[in-house]
TORZASE-378061 format. One record per residue (C-alpha): residue in one letter; x, y, z. Coordinates in steps of 0.1 Angstrom, whole numbers, plus 5000, padded with zeros to 4 digits. Last residue first. Layout:
aXYZ;...
# end
This chain:
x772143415635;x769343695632;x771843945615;x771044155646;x770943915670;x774643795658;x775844155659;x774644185695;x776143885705;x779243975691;x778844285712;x778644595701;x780544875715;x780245265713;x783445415725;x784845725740;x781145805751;x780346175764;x780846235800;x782846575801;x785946415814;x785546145783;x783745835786;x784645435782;x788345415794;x787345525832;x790645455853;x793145455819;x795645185808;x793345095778;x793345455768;x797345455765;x797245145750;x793945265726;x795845525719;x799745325711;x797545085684;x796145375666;x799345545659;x800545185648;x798445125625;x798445475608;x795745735621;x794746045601;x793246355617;x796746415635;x795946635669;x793646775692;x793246725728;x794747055736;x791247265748;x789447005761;x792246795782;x793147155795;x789447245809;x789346865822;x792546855836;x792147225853;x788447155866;x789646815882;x792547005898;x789747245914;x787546985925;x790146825943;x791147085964;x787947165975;x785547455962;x781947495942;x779947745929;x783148075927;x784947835905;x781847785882;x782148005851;x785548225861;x787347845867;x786447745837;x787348025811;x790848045832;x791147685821;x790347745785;x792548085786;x795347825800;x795247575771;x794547825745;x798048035755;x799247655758;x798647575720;x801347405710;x804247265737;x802846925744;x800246855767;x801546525787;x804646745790;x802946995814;x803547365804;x806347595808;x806847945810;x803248105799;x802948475804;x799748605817;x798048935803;x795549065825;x797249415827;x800749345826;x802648965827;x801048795857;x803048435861;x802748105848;x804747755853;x802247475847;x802947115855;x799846945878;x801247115909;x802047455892;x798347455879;x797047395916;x798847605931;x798447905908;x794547835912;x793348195938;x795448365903;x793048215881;x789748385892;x791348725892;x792448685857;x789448505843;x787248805863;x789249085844;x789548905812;x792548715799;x795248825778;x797548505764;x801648545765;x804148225754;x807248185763;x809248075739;x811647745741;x808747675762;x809547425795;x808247105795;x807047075832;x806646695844;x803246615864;x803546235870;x803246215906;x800246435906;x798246225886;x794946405878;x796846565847;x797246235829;x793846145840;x792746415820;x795246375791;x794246035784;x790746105786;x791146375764;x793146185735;x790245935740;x787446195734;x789946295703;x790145955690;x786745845692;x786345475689;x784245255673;x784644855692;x783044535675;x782644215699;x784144045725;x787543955719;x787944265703;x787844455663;x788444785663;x787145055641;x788245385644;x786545715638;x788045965617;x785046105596;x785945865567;x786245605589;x789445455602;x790245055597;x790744735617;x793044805643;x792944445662;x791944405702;x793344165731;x792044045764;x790544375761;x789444695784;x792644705802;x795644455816;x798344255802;x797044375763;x797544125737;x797644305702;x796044155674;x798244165641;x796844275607;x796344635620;x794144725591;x794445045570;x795344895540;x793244555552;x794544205559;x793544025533;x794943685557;x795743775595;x799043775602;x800343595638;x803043755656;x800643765687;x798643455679;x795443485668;x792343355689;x789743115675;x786443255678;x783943375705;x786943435729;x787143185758;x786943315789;x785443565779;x786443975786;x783744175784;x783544525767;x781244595776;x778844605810;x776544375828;x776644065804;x774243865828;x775643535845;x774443195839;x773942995873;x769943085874;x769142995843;x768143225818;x764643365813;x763843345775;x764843645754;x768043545754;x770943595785;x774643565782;x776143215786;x777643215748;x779143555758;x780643435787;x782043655813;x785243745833;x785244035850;x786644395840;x786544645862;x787045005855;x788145305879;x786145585895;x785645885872;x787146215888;x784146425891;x783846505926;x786646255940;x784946015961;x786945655956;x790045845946;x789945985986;x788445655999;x791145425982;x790545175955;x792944865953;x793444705917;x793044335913;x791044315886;x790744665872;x788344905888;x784745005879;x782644825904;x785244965930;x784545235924;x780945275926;x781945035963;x784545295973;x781945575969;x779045425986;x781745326014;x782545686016;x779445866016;x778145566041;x781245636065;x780546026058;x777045986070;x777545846106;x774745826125;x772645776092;x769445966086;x766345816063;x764245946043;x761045776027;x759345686057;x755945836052;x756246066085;x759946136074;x762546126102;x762145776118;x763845586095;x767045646116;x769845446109;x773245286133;x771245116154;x769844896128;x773744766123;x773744846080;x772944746049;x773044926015;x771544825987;x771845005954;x769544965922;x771045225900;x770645445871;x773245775865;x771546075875;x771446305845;x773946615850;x773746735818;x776046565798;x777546305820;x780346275848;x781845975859;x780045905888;x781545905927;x780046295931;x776446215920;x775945885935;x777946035970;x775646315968;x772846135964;x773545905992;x774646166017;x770946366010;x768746066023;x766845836005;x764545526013;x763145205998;x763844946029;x765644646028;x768544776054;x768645116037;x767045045994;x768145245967;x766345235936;x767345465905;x765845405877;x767045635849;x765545455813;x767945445790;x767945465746;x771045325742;x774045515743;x775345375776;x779145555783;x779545435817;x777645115826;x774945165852;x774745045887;x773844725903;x773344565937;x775644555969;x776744765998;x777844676031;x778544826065;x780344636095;x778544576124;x780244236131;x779144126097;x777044386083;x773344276068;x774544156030;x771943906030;x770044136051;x767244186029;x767443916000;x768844095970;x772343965961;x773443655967;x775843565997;x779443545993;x780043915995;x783144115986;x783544456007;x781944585985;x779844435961;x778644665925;x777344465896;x777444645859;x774444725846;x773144805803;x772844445800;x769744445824;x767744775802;x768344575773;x767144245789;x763944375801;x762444655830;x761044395855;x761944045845;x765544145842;x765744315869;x763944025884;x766643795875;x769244035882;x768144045920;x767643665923;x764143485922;x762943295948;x759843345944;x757743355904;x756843695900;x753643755880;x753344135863;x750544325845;x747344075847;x744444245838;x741044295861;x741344665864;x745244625867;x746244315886;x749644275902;x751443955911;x754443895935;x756443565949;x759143695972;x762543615972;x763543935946;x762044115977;x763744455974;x763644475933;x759444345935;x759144585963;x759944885944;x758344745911;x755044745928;x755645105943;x756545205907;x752945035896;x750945245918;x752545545908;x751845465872;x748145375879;x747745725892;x748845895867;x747145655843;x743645745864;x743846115863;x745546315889;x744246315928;x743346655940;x740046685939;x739946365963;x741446505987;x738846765987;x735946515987;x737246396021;x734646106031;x735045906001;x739145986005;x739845615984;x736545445976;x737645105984;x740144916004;x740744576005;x743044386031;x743744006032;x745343846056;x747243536060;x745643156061;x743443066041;x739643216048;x736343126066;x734443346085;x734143536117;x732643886121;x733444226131;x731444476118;x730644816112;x733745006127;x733645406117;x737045546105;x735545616068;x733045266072;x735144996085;x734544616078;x736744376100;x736543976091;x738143716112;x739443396103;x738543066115;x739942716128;x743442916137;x746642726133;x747742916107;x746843256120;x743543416101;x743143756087;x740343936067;x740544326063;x737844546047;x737744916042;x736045176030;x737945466028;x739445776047;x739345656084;x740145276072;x743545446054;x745045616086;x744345346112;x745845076090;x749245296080;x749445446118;x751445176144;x754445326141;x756545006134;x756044926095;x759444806073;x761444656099;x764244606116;x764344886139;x767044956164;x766945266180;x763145286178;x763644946202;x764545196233;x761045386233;x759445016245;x757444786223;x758044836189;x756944596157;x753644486168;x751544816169;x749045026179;x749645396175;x746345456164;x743945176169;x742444956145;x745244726148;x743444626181;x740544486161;x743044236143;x744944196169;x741944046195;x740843856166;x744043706160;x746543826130;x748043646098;x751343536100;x751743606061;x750143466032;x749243756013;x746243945997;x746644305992;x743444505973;x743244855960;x739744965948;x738045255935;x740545505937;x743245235932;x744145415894;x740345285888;x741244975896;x743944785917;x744544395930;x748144255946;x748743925952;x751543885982;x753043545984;x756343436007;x754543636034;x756443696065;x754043936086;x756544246078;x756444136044;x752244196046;x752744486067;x755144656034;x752844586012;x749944736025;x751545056040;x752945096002;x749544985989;x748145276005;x750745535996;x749845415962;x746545545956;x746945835972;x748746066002;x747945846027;x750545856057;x750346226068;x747046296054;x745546026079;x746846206103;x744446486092;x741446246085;x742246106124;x742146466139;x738946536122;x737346226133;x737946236172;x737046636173;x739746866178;x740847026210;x740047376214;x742347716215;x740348046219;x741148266191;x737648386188;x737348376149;x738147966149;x741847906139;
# end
């Protein structure tokens, strides 16, 4: 505000370098707008050109519509545009640029070209744009499409400029936008120059896991499991392929495999309708439908979800990257029942209440896939599936089969000797093969090699165990047992008598903080319940009074008692091994226990193969 306080309108160029602010933020805001106009215009082939981190240059080349004369100089206006025409079609937008600002905003901050011509044009036409000023409109030649460089980012706002980061900073941006589009417009043909060097050449149509793949590698691709819901015909990745059928909402793409131990980089890409965008529904429903994980890290996923237009508005955040939903619990749900539903058994239905339970893992799916068809380093073709997650279940097994019944020759001491068959789980069928000296087991499958942690599977047993209401039998204590809790741990597990008595507990106040334990559930056995219920009361005092819902509190009581009474025999015989991994087998989320660490580690026969270069 000037010293007199008086209130003035603001000159023509200030006001345009401050909405220019809005959109253009750096380097890669630009190519963003860039993109994003050039699929609007129907390109099958956008080339893209950067250096100096895209201070210097950033350059989008497609071969889209292309634009008249008349349109070409009219895009130079603010609020100019060919995506809205009345206040009405802001209710339904389908697509990616519509406000009419991204070409005003970077030719007032930069020097900027833009060549265009229509396919059945005889000439294109060439705009040059000094920092907002027009310096020339001429005609020349040029294929059709348009082609926009701009150079000398902020030139004429040296205080932007301050505040860019160095030149691999922003390069790095640059090339997550890149990637961005590349995962929404698998269809599209893409290339990206870096000071002159080729970094990536898409070939078009491509499918979603083929440019995964291409993207971020074959370990970083085997490490997803697909995700439909409902179940699509069409092929994932081409906006609107999945657009909803009578208005119905649908979700499709890939999420990561519970359990990954492998070094994992935590992309996570969700696109509204084709378009990059977030909004505080779909993180919670990512964060709350996941099994969890040490530490809270966000599980990686490429998600996209497709709605009616009318049913989303991208017109909250001035660069577009947040988006608001008309109804947010049908997308929390249907994100939920479709993370679920990735996970679930063949044939098993997942409701909306499991499907977004806080921290209850969603439930396993196995499909059917060929290791033999699983991708090498080459590019595979495009009717071989991916190994998305482990173990798989072939539908052949990589060697010749046993028969139930049927002895294996130098069978080991410790070795099952017979494969077990199992109807429904993790395995087509799996062997006991030995137990480590640390009290591991080793399990051979159909698909590969499988360690297992018996106590992480012990407490994923007795979690879900707990979870399920209509299982929760009391075993009564020939002695009742007493355990003195703290002031707060008292208090605190009082407001959950409901809960424990629903999943099996009987306990009542006993003196001054001192509980007396009557019965316990069966699933836990009879030793150690004062440890069981000071565990739980430990729980609830740290991060009861953080969160609430039903649901989260019997969660916190299964996971608290599946910790604290998980224990048990250090030494497995054959057939103690072979009633776990049943009872794991027949759980919801067989790979990680309630506190996200991995039940198993799995290597694939593949893997092993690779590895022994075979």
């Amino acid at each position: 505000m000037t010293g007199d306080g008086h209130v003035r309108l603001l000159p023509l160029h200030v006001a345009n370098k401050i909405a220019a602010g809005e959109v253009v933020e750096r380097p890669a805001s630009v190519l963003k707008e860039l993109m994003e106009n050039s699929l609007d215009a129907g390109a099958t082939r956008i080339d893209v050109a950067v250096s100096a981190g895209g201070r210097k240059l950033v350059s989008v080349r497609d071969n889209g519509c292309g634009m008249s004369r008349d349109d070409a100089v009219m895009s130079l206006e603010r609020q100019a545009t060919s995506k809205i025409h009345d206040v009405d079609d802001i209710e339904r937008i389908a697509t990616l640029g519509f406000r009419g600002e991204a070409i005003p905003s970077i030719a007032a901050v930069s020097r900027f070209t833009l060549v265009t011509r229509m396919a059945d044009a005889d000439e294109a036409t060439k705009l040059v744009v000094n920092a907002g000023t027009l310096a020339e409109v001429t005609v020349c030649g040029a294929p059709p499409g348009t082609c926009v460089e701009v150079r000398d980012l902020f030139c004429n706002v040296p205080a932007r400029r301050k505040f860019l980061r160095a030149y691999a900073t922003e390069e790095a941006h640059i090339k997550n936008v890149f990637a961005v589009h590349a995962l929404a417009h698998p269809s599209v043909a893409l290339s990206l120059a870096v000071d002159g060097r080729e970094v990536w050449r898409f070939a078009a149509g491509a499918t979603l896991e083929e440019r995964i793949r291409e993207l971020y590698g074959i370990d970083f691709t085997e490490g997803l499991i697909p995700v439909s819901w409902p179940k699509m015909d069409t092929r994932p990745g081409d906006p609107g392929s999945a657009a909803s059928d009578g208005g119905r909402l649908s979700i499709h793409g890939y999420i990561e495999r519970p359990g990954r131990q492998t070094a994992f980089r935590r992309e996570q890409h969700v696109f509204v309708n084709g378009r990059p965008a977030s909004a505080p529904v779909i993180s919670y429903a990512l964060r709350d439908a996941y099994p969890g994980r040490p530490g809270d890290a966000r599980p990686t996923a490429i998600l996209f979800i497709d709605l009616p237009p009318d049913q989303v508005d991208v017109n909250v955040h001035p660069a577009k990257r947040e988006v608001r939903f008309r109804r947010p619990s049908d997308v929390r749900d249907a994100l939920a029942q479709a993370i679920a539903a990735a996970f679930a058994p063949q044939g098993q239905d997942v409701g909306v209440r499991q499907a977004a339970a806080t921290t209850s893992p969603p439930l396993e799916r196995q499909t059917e896939r060929q290791p033999e068809s699983a991708p090498s380093p080459s590019p595979a073709p495009p009717q071989q599936d991916l190994h998305f997650q482990i173990p798989i279940q072939p539908t052949l097994p990589p060697r010749d089969v046993p028969q139930l019944g049927e002895e294996r020759e130098n069978a080991g001491e410790n070795g099952g000797g017979v494969p077990i068959e199992t109807a429904a789980g993790p395995w087509r069928w799996f062997e006991f093969l030995a137990q480590t000296s640390s009290g591991l087991l080793v399990l051979e499958t159909d698909a590969g090699i499988v360690t297992l942690h018996p106590q992480a599977a012990k407490e994923r047993i007795v979690y879900e165990s707990l979870l399920d209401g209509a299982n929760a039998v009391s075993q009564p204590l020939l002695i009742p047992e007493t355990v003195k809790l703290t002031p707060l741990e008292s208090v605190k597990i009082a407001s959950f008598a409901d809960i424990l008595a629903a999943q099996g507990f009987q306990i009542e106040p006993f003196g001054d903080c001192v509980w007396k334990i009557d019965a316990v559930p069966q699933v836990l056995g009879v030793s150690g319940a004062g440890q069981s219920i000071a565990a739980i009361a430990h729980d609830i005092a740290e991060g009861g009074a953080r969160r609430g819902g039903a649901r989260w509190r019997e969660e916190l009581v299964a996971r608290s008692a599946a910790r604290a009474t998980a224990g048990g025999s250090s030494r497995y015989t054959p057939e103690m091994a072979r009633k776990l991994v049943e009872q794991l087998a027949s759980c919801r989320m067989p790979y990680v226990c309630p506190r996200g660490r991995p039940v198993m580690i799995f290597t694939s026969n593949r893997e092993l193969a690779r590895k022994f270069d075979r």
